[in-house]
N, C-alpha and C positions, 0 to 999 in steps of 0.2 A: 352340208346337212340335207337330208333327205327330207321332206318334206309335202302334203298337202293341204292345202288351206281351204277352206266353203263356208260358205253365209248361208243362215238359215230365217227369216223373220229377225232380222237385227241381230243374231246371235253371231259368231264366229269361230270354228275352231279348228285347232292343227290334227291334223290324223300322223299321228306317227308308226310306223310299223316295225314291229318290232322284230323281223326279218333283217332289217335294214340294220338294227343296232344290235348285234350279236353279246357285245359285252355287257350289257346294259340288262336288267331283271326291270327297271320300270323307271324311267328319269327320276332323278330325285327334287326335292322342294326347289335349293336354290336354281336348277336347271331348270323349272318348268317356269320361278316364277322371272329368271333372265329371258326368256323365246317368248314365253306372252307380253312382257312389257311395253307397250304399243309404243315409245320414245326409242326403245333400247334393244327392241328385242324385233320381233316378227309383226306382235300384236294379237294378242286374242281372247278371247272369254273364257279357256281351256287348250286343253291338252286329250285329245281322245289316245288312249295307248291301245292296238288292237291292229289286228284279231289275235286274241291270245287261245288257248285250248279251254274247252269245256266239258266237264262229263254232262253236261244237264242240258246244256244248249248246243244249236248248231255253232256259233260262236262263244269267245269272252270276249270283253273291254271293260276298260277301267277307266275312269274321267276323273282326269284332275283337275279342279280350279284353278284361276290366274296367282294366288296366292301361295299356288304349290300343295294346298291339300286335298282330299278325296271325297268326290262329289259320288251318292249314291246313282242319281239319273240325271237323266236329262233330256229334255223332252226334244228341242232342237240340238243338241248333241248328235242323240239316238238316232235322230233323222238323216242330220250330215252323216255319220258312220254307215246307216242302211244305204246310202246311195254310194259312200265310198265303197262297199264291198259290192253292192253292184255293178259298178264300173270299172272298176280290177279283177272281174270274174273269180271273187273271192265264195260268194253262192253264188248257188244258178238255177234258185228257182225264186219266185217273186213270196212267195212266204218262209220266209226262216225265224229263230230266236235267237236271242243274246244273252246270255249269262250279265248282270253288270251287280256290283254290291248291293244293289237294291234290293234283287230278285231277277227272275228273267222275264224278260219282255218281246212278243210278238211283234213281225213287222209285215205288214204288206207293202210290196212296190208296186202299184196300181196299174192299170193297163196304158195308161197316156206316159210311163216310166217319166212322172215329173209328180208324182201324188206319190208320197209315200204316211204310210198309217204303221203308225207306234202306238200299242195299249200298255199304257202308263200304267195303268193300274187306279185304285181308289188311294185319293189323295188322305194323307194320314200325317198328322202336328203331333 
């Protein structure tokens, strides 16, 4: 299994790319919540699926909980995901967006490329 894994502020999650898994349209529940299982599986807070296509963003991604269902954001998520496509020359410029259920989200990767800024937006209950 293909695989990346990064910590963010105590957070952790798998980037999986969905290049890699051709048959696959997006892991399903029991799949995601066997590879985060920290006993059982990989271990993790999530499931980042991505880069998927966007009409609205330079990117998509979809974030799934350890429980296998669909997290709209995610603040350290978003962050690991902005540096994995960094680092696999997936962009190539240091501001891009991201489609995710939420909405799409801005990202800067800062000049010291170890500062990355994600606008969340205004938090809403």
């Amino acid at each position: 299994m293909r695989f990346v894994k990064y910590h963010a502020l105590g957070n952790d999650y798998i980037v999986l790319n969905p290049a890699d898994y051709p048959s696959w349209s997006q892991p399903d529940e029991s799949v995601i919540r066997t590879i985060c299982h920290r006993n059982f599986g990989i271990g993790s807070d999530g499931i980042l699926w991505g880069p998927l296509g966007s009409a609205t963003a330079d990117v998509g991604l979809r974030i799934s909980n350890p429980d296998g269902s669909e997290a709209e954001k995610s603040g350290n998520g978003l962050r690991i995901f902005s540096r994995y496509l960094w680092e696999h020359c997936i962009v190539s410029t240091p501001d891009f967006s991201i489609e995710t259920p939420g909405g799409i989200v801005q990202v800067s990767i800062l000049e010291t490329e170890k500062l990355i800024r994600v606008g969340m937006g205004r938090v809403s209950f």
